[in-house]
C-alpha positions in Angstrom: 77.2 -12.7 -48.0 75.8 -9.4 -46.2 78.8 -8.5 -44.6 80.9 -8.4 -48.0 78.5 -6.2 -49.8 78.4 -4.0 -46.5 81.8 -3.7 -46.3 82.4 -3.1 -50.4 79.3 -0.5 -50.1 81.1 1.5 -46.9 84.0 1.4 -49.4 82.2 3.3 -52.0 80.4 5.9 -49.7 83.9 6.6 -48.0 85.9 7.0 -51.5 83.5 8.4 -54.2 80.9 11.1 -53.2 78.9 10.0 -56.0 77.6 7.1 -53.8 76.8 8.9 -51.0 72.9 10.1 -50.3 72.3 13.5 -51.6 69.6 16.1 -50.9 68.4 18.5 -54.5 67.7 22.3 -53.9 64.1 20.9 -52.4 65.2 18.9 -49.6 64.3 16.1 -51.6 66.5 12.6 -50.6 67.9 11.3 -53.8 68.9 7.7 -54.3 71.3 5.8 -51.4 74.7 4.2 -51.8 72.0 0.6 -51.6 70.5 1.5 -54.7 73.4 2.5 -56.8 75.7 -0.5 -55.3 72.3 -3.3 -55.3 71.9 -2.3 -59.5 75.9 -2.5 -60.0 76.3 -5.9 -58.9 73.1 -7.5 -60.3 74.0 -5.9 -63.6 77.4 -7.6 -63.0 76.4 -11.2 -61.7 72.8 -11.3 -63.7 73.5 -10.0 -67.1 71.0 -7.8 -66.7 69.9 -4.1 -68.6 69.7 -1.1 -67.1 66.0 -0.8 -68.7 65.1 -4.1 -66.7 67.4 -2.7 -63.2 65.3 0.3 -63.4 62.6 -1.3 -61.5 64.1 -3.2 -58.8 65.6 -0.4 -57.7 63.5 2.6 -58.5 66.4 4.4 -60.7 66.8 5.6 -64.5 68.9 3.4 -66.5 71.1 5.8 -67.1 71.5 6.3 -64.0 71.9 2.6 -63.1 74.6 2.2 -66.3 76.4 4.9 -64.7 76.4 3.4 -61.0 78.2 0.2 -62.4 80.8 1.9 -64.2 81.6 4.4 -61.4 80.8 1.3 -59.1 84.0 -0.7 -61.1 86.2 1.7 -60.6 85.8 2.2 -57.4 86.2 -1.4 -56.7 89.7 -1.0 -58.5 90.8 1.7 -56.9 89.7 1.2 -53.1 90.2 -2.9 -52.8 92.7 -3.4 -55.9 96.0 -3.1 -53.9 94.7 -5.7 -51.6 93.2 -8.4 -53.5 95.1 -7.6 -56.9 98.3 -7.8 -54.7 101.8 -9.7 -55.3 102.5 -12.6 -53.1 104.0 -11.8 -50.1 106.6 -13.5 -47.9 103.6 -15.2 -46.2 101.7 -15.7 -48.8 104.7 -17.6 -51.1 104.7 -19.7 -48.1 101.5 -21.2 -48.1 101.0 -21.0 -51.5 104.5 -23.4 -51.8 103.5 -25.7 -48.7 100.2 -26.4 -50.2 101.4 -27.1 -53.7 104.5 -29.2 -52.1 101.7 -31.3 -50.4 100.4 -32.1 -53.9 103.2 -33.1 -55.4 104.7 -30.1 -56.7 107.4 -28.2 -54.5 108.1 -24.8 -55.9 105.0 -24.3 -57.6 103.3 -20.8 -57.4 100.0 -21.5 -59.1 98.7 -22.4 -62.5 99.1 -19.8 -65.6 96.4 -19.2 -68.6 94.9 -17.1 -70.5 90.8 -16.1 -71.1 88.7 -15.0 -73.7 86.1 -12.1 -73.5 83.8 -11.2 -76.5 83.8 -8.1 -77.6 80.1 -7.9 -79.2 80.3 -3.7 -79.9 84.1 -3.3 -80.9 84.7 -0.7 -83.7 84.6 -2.1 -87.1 88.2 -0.5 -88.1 89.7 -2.9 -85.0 88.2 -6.2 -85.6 90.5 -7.3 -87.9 92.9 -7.0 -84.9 90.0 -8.3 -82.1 89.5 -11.4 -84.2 91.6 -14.8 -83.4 90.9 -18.6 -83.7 87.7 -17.7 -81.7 86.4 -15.9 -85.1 84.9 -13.1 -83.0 86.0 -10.2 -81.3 87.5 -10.8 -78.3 90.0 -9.2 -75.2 92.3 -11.4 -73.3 92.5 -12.2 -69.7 95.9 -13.4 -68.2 95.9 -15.5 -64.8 97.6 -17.0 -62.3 95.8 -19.1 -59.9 96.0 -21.4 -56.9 94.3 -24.3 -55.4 91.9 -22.3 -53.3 91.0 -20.4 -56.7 92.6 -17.2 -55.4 93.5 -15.3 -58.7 97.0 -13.7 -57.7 97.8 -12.3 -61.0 95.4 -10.7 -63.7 96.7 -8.8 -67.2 93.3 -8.2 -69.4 93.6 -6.0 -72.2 95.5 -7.5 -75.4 93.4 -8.0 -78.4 92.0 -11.3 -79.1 94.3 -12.1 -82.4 97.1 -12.7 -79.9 98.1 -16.3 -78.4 99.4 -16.5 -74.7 102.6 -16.6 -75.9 102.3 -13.1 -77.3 100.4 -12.4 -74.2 103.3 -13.6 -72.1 105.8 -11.1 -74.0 103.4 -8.0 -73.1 102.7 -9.5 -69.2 104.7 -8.1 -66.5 104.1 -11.6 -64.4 108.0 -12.0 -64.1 108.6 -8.3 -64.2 109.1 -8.3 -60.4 110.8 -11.8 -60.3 113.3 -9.6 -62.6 114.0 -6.9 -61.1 114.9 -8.8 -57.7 111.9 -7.4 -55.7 109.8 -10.6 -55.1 110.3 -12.9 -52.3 113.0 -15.7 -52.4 112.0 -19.2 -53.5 114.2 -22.3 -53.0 113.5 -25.6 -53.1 115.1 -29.2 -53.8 113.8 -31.8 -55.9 115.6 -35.3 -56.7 118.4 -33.5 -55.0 118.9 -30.7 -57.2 118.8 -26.8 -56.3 116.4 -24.7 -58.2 116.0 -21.1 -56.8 112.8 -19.8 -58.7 109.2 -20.6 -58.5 107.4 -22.4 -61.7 103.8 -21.9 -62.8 102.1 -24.9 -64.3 101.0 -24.3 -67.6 99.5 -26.2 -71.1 101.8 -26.9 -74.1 101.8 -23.8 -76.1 103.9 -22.2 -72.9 107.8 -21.9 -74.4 110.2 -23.7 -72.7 111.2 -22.0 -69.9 112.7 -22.3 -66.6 109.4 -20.5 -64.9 107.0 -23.0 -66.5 106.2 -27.0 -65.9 104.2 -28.3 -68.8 102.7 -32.2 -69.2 104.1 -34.1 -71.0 102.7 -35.0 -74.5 102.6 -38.6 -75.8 103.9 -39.9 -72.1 105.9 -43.0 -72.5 106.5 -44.9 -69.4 104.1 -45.4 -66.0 106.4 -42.6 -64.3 105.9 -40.0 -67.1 101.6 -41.3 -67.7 101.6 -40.7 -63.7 103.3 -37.6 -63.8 101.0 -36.0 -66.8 98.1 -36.9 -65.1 99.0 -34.9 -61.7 100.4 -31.9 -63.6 97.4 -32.1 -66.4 95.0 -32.0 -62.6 97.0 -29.4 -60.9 96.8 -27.4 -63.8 93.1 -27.3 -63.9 93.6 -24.3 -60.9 93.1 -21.8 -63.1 90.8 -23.3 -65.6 88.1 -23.9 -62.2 89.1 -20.3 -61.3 87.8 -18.9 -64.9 84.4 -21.5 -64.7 83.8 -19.8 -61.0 84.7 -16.2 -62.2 82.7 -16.4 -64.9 79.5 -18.0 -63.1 79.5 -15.3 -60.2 79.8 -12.7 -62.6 77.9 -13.7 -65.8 78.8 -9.8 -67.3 82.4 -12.1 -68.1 80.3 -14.6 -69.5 78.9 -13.2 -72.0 79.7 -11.0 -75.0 80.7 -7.2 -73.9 78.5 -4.4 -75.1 80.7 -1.3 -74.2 82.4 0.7 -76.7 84.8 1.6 -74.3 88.2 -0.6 -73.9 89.1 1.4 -70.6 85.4 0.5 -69.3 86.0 -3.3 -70.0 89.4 -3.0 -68.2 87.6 -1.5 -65.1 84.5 -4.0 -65.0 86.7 -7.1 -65.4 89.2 -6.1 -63.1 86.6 -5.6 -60.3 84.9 -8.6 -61.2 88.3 -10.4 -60.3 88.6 -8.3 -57.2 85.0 -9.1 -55.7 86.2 -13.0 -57.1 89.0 -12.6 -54.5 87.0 -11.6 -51.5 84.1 -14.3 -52.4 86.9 -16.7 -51.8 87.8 -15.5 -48.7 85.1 -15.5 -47.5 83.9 -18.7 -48.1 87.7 -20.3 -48.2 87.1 -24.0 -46.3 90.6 -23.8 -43.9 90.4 -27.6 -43.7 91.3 -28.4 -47.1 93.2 -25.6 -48.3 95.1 -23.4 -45.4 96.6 -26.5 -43.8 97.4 -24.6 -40.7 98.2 -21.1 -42.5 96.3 -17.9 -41.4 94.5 -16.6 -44.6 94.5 -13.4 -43.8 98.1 -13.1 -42.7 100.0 -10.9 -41.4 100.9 -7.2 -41.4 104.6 -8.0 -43.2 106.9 -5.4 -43.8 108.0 -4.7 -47.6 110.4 -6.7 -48.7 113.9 -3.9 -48.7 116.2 -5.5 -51.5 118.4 -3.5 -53.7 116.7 -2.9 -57.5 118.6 -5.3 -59.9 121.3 -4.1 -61.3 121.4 -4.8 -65.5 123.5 -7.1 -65.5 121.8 -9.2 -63.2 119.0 -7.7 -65.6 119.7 -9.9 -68.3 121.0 -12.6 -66.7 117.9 -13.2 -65.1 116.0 -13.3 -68.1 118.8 -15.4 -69.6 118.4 -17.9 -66.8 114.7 -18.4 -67.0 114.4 -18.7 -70.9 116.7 -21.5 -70.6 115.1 -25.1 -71.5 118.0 -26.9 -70.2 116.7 -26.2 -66.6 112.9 -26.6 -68.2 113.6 -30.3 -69.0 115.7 -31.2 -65.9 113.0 -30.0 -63.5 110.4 -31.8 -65.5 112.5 -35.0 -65.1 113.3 -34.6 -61.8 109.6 -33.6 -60.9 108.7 -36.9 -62.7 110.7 -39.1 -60.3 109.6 -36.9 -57.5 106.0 -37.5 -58.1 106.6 -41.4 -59.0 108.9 -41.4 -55.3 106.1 -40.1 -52.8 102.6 -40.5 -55.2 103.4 -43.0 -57.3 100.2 -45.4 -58.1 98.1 -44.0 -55.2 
C-alpha cells in the first residue's frame, strides 16, 4: 500500500542523508528519496537489473545498485528492532490463544529452515556452500505463526549444513535460556509443561521445545493427530512461498559477492514481509479479539540465569522423555476436543 512505502521512505530520509534530495555546486536538484526508494524495491520484488531500473526512474545503475543496498540496510537498522522483535508478554499471548484454538496449547509457531542460492560465491567456498541442493546456497532459519508473521529469522550458515546444525549455531532458545523471555505454562491431559514448543518436521532432535508428526501413525488418534500437526506446521512453509513471492530477489539465485550484503537484503526483505502482514492482517480470522499492534509493555525485569539454572535449562529441553509425553498427551488432546471433525 501507499502508506507503507510512505512511511518506510520517511524512514530513510530521517535516518540516512544519502536519501535525502541534494543540491550539486550548480543548484542543480539531484535525485529524491522516490527515486532511490521506488528502484530499491522493484529491484527487490521484480528481480530486476539496475541496467533495466535505470529507465523507470531516470538514475545510473550504479546508482540504483547502490540505493538498494544502502536502501537494506536502512530497513534493518530503522524498522529491525520492531518487526525483527522477540515476542513479548502480549504477543506470547495471542500467539498461544490462537494456536490453543487450533488444537495446540503452548505452541509458539512453526520452525524451518530456507534455502538461498548463492549464483556468484567464491570458488575457494563452494565446497562449503554446496549441500543436498548441489548448488551454492545460504540458509534462512524461521519461526512463524498462523498470520504468517515471521518472529524469528537466523540467515547466514552455509548451505552444506542441515537444520540440525543450523539449530546448534541459532540463538532461538538463547533467551528462553537465559530466563529473559516471557513465562509459558500450560496443561494438557492434565499434565504441567512450563515451556513453549515450536512445531517442526522429522529431522528436528528430540527435544522438549519441539512437537514433530508422527511417522508411520498407527491408530485413528495418532493418523488424526499427524494430520493437524503435519497442517499446522505448514505456518512457516506458506510464510517462505509468501516471502519469496513479494520479494522475488529471495527467489532466485543471489548475484552479490558480498555475504554481509546478502545478510542485509534478506533481512529487510523479512522486515518489509512483517509490515505487509500487518497491514493487510484479516482480524476476523487471526486476532480473535487481540489488538495487533499491542501495547506499549514494559521490559520484562527478571534476574539473568544464574549457570546452574544455565545448564539445567538446557538439560531440561534436550530431554525426550518430556518430547514423547507431550506428543502423547497432545495426541489425546487433539482426539478429546477435534477428534473426527
Amino acid at each position: 500500500a501507499r502508506h507503507v512505502f510512505n512511511r518506510i521512505r520517511e524512514g530513510m530520509v530521517a535516518h540516512d542523508p544519502y536519501f535525502e534530495c541534494k543540491t550539486d555546486a550548480l543548484g542543480k536538484l539531484g535525485f529524491s528519496s522516490y527515486q532511490k526508494c521506488t528502484a530499491a524495491i522493484r529491484m527487490l520484488a521484480y528481480v530486476i537489473p539496475g541496467d533495466l531500473v535505470d529507465e523507470y526512474v531516470r538514475m545510473s545503475e550504479t546508482t540504483c545498485l547502490m540505493s538498494m543496498y544502502k536502501f537494506c540496510q536502512a530497513v534493518t537498522e530503522v524498522f529491525g528492532p520492531k518487526y525483527l522483535r522477540q515476542p513479548t508478554a502480549a504477543d506470547t499471548e495471542k500467539l498461544l490463544a490462537t494456536n490453543a484454538a487450533r488444537g495446540f496449547p503452548g505452541m509458539l509457531g512453526s520452525i524451518d529452515c530456507m534455502h538461498w542460492e548463492w549464483k556468484n560465491c567464491p570458488f575457494a567456498w563452494q565446497g562449503q556452500y554446496k549441500g543436498h541442493v548441489k548448488a551454492c546456497t545460504i540458509i534462512l532459519e524461521a519461526v512463524a505463526s498462523q498470520d504468517l508473521w515471521i518472529w524469528h529469522s537466523f540467515f547466514g550458515m552455509a548451505g552444506s549444513h542441515n537444520d540440525i546444525n543450523v539449530l546448534q549455531r541459532s540463538p532461538v532458545f538463547a533467551r528462553l535460556a537465559e530466563g529473559h523471555t516471557p513465562p509459558v505454562n500450560f496443561e494438557i491431559n492434565d499434565h504441567q509443561y512450563n515451556k513453549g514448543y515450536y512445531l517442526a518436521d522429522g529431522i528436528y532432535p528430540r527435544w522438549s521445545t519441539f512437537v514433530k508428526t508422527i511417522s508411520k501413525p498407527q491408530g485413528e488418534k495418532r493418523k488424526r493427530f499427524s494430520q493437524m500437526q503435519e497442517s499446522a506446521r505448514k505456518d512457516v512453509e506458506r510464510a517462505f512461498g509468501v516471502l519469496q513471492s513479494r520479494w522475488g530477489i529471495v527467489r532466485n539465485p543471489a548475484l552479490s559477492w558480498d555475504e554481509t550484503k546478502l545478510w542485509e537484503v534478506m533481512t529487510a526483505c523479512v522486515i518489509m514481509h512483517n509490515m505487509i502482514v500487518e497491514d493487510e492482517h484479516v482480524e476476523s480470522i487471526f486476532d480473535q479479539g487481540f489488538d495487533y499492534q499491542g501495547e506499549n509493555i514494559e521490559p520484562l525485569h527478571q534476574d539473568p540465569a544464574t549457570f546452574e539454572q544455565f545448564v539445567q535449562f538446557h538439560h531440561e529441553m534436550r530431554d525426550w522423555h518430556t518430547h514423547l509425553n507431550l506428543q502423547n498427551d497432545l495426541v489425546e488432546h487433539v482426539w478429546d476436543h477435534i477428534g473426527n471433525q
